[in-house]
FIVO-47994 format. One record per residue: x negated, y negated, z of N, C-alpha, C in turn. Coordinates in steps of 0.2 Angstrom, whole numbers, plus 2048, in hexadecimal, padded with zeros to 3 digits. Atoms other than C-alpha are relative to their C-alpha. Example, Ala and Ser with C-alpha at 12.3 -4.5 7.8 and 13.67 -1.06 7.14 Angstrom:
2
7FC8068007C28168277FC7FA800
8048067FF7BC8058248047FB803
//
This chain:
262
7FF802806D253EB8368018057FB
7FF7FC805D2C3F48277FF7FF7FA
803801807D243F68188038057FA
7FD7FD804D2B3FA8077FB8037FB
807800807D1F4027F88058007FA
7FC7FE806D273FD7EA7FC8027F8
8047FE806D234047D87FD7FC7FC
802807802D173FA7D18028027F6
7FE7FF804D1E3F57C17F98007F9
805800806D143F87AF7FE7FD7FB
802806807D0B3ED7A58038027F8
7FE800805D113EA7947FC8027F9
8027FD805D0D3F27867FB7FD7FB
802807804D083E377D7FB7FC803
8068047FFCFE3DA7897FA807804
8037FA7FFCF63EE78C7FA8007FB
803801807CF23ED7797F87FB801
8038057FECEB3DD77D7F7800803
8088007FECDD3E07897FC806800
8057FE805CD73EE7807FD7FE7FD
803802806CD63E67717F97FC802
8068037FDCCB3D977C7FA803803
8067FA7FCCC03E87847FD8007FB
8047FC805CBE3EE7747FC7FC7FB
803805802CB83DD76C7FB7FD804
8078007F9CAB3DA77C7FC8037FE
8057FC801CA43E97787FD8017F8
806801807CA03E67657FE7FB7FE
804806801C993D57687FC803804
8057FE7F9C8D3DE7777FE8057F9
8027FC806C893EA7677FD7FF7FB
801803806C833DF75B7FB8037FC
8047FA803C753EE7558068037FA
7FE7FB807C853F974D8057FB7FC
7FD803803C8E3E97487FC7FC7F8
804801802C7F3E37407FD8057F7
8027FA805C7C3F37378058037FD
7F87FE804C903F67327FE7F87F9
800806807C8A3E47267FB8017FE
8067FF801C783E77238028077FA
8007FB802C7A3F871C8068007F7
7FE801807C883F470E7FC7FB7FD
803805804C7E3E57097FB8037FD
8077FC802C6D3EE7078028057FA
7FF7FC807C783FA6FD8027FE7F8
801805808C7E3EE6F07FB7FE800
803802802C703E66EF7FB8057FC
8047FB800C663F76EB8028017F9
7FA7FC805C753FC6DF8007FB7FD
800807805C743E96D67FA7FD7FC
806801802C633E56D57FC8077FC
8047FB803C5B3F66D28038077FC
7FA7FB802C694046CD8037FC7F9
7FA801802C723F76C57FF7FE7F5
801800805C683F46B57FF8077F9
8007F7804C694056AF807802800
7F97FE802C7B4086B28027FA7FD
7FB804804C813F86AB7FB7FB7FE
803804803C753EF69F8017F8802
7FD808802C7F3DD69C7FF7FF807
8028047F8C7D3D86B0806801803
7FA8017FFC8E3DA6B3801808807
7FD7FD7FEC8C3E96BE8037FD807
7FE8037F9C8D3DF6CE8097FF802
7F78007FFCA13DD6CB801805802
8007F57FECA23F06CB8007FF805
8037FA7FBC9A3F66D98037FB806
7FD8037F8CA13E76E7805802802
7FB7FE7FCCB13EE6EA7FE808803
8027F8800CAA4016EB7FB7FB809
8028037F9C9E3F66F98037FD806
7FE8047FBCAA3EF701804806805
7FD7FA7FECB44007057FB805805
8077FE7FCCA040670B8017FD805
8008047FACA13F9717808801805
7FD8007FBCB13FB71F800807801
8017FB7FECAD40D71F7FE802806
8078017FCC9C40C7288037FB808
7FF8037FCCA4401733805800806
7FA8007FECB44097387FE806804
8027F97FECAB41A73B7FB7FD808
8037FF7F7CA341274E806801803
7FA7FC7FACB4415753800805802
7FD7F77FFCB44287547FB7FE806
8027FF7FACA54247608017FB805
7FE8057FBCAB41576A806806803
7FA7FB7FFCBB42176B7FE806805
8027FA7FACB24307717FC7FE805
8038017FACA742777D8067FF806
7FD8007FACB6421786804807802
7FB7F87FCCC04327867FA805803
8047FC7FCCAE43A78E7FD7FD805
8038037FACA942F79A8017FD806
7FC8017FBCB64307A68047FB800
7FF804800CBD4207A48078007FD
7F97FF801CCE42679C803803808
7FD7FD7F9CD24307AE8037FA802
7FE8057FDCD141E7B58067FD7FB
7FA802804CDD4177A8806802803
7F97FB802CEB4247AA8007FD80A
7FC8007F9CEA41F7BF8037F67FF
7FA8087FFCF140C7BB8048037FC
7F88007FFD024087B67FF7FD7F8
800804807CFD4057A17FF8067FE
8007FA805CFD4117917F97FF800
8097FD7FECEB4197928027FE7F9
8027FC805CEE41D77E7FC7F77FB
804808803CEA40777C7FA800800
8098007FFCD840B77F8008017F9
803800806CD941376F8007F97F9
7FD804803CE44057667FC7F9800
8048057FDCD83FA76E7F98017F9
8067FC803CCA4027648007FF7FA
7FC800809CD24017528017F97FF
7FE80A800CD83ED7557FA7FD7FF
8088047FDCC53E875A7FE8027F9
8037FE805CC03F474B8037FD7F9
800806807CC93EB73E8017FA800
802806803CC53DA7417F9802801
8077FF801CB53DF7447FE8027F8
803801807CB53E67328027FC7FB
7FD804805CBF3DA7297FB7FA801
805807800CB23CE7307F88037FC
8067FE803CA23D77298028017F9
7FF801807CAD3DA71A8007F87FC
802808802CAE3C57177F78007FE
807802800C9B3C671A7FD8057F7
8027FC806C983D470C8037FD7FB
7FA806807CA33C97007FB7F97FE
8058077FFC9A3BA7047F98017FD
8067FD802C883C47018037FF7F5
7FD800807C913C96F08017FB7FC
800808805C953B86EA7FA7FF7FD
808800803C843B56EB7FA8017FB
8037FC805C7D3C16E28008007FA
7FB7FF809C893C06D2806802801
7F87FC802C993C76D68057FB7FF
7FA806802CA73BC6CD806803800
7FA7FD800CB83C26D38067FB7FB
7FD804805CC53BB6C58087FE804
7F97FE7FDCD43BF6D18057FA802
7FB8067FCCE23B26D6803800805
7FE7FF7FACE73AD6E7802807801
7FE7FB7FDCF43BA6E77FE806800
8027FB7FFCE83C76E17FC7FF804
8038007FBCDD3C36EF802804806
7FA7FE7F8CEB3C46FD8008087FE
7FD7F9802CF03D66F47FB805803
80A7F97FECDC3DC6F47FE7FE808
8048017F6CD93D6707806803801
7FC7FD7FACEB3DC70D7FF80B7FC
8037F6803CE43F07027FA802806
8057FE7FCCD43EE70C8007FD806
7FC8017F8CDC3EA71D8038067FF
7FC7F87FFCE73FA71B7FA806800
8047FC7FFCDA4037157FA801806
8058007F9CCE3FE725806805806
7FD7FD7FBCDD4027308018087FF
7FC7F7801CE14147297F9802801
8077FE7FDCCE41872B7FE7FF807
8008047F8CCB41073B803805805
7FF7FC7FACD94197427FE8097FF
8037F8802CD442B7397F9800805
8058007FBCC3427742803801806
8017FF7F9CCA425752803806805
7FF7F87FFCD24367517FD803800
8067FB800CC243E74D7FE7FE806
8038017FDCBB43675B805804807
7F97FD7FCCCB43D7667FD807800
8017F57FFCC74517627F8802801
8077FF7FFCB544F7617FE800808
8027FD7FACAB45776F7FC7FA804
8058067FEC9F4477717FF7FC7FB
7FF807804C9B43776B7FB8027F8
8057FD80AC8C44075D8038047FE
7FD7FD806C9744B7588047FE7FE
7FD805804CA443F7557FB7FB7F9
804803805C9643574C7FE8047FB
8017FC804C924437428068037FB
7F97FF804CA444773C8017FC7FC
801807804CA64367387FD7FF7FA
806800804C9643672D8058047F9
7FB7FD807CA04427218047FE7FB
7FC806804CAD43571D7FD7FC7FC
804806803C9E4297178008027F8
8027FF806C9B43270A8068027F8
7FA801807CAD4326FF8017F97FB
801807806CA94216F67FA8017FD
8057FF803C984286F08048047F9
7FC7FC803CA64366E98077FE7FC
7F9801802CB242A6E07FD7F97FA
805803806CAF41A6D47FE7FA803
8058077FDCA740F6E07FA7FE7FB
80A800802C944106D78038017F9
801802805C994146C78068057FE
7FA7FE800CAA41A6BC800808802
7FC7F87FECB142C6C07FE8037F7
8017FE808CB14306AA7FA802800
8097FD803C9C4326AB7FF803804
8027F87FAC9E4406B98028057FC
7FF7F9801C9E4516B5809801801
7F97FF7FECB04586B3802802807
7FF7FB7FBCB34626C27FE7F9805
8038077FCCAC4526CB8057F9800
7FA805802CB64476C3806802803
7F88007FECC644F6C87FF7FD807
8008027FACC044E6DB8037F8800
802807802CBA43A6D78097FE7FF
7FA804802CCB4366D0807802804
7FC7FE7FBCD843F6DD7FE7FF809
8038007F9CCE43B6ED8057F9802
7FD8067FECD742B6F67FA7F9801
8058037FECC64216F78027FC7F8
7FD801805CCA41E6E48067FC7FC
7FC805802CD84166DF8037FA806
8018067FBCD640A6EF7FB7FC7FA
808804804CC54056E68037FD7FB
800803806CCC4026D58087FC801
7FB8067FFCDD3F86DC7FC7F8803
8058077FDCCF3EC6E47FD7FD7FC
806800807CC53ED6D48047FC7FD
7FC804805CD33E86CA8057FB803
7FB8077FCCDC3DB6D67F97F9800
806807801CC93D16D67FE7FF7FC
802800807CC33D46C58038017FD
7FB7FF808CD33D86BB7FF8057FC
8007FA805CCE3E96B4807803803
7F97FE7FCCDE3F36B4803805804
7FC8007FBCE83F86C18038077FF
7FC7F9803CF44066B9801802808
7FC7FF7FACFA40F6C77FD7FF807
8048007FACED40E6D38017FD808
7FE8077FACF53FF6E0805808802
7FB7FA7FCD034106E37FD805804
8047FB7FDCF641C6E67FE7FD809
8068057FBCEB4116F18037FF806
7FB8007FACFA40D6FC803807805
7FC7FA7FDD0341E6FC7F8805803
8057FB7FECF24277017FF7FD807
8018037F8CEE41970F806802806
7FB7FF7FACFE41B718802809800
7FE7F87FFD0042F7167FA801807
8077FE7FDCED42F71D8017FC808
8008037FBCF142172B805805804
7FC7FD7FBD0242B7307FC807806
8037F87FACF843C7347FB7FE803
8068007FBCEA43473B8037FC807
7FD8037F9CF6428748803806804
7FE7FA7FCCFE43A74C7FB803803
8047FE7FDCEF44274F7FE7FE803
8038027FBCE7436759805800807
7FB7FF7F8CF94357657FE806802
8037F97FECF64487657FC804803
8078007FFCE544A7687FF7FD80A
8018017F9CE643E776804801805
7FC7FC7FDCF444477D7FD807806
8047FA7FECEC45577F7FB7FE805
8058007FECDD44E7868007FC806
7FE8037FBCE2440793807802803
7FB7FE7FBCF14487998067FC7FB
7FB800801D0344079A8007F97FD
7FD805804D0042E7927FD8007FA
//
């Protein structure tokens, strides 16, 4: 008998993507601790920042408008940064070696990891939205400033998302990825999330009003509450996509480097 080996042909890109995406959503319904805590944790901080914060910065009662879209940018923050260590679990626990011996692009693990991360947070984002109604937030916006403000905070989850799963790529291990990550948290604290940029120190202020966290916040601000807009929808875009291009580059280069030839 003669036997042929033919090359086995290579699954598609697309249906690669595919069961990623699905690994990567298995494993943060099995997680429901940092899912749990990616929603809990912006809420608890509104509610801190509304209730007990909020009468001191803004008398009339009206802080709760403010400070929800600055919460909502905390949340998909907090929520984006388990990717660096979902990311660097799988590139240290041998599990990429096996990838690279089947006939798919290994680099879908990561891609996989980013899809899962942003419905996972566009879903906790609903939830903190939902809290916010609650509470007092009256968004004035119209349909299509809604679609505008969901399709800003869908970009901005995906350009974070994939900046995390880069850090997660060069870091040594999963708690030093966690720990880098941690660093990002803290530029909405440094912008006009909590309260305007003008009642900081100058030198402060410049930061607050050049950083990217910034005129995201106040394009959301002003697409659901109507305060104005001026240039900010340009910034807000051109920062997310300058910041998405180098971080999808770094993460191809990164993994490249680190899993070999795919």
């Amino acid at each position: 008998m003669i036997t042929t080996n033919k090359p086995v042909k290579p699954a598609s890109l697309a249906v690669t993507n595919l069961v990623f995406i699905g690994r990567s959503i298995r494993h943060s319904l099995r997680n429901t601790e940092a899912l749990l805590m990616a929603i809990m944790l912006p809420v608890m901080l509104m509610l801190l920042f509304t209730y007990v914060f909020g009468g001191a910065i803004d008398s009339s009662g009206d802080y709760v408008n403010y400070v929800v879209p600055g919460i909502i940018l905390l949340c998909a923050g907090f929520g984006s940064s388990s990717t660096a260590v979902d990311v660097s679990n799988d590139m240290t626990n041998g599990i990429i070696d096996r990838f690279r011996t089947m006939p798919i692009a290994s680099l879908s693990v990561v891609t996989g990891h980013v899809v899962a991360s942003l419905i996972r947070n566009l879903f906790a984002t609903g939830v903190v939205l939902g809290v916010a109604l609650l509470v007092g937030f009256r968004p004035t916006g119209s349909l299509v400033d809604w679609i505008l403000a969901i399709a800003v905070i869908t970009l901005f989850i995906l350009t974070f998302t994939w900046l995390f799963a880069a850090i997660g790529l060069v870091a040594g291990s999963p708690s030093a990825a966690s720990g880098y990550g941690f660093a990002l948290l803290f530029l909405p604290y440094l912008s006009s999330a909590f309260v305007p940029t003008d009642t900081m120190p100058t030198w402060l202020r410049g930061v607050a009003n050049h950083q990217p966290i910034t005129p995201v916040i106040e394009t959301i601000r002003g697409l659901l509450t109507g305060t104005p807009l001026d240039n900010s929808p340009w910034w807000a875009v051109g920062w997310c996509l300058l910041i998405l291009a180098v971080a999808f580059i770094w993460s191809i280069s990164s993994f490249r480097k680190k899993a070999g030839r795919r």
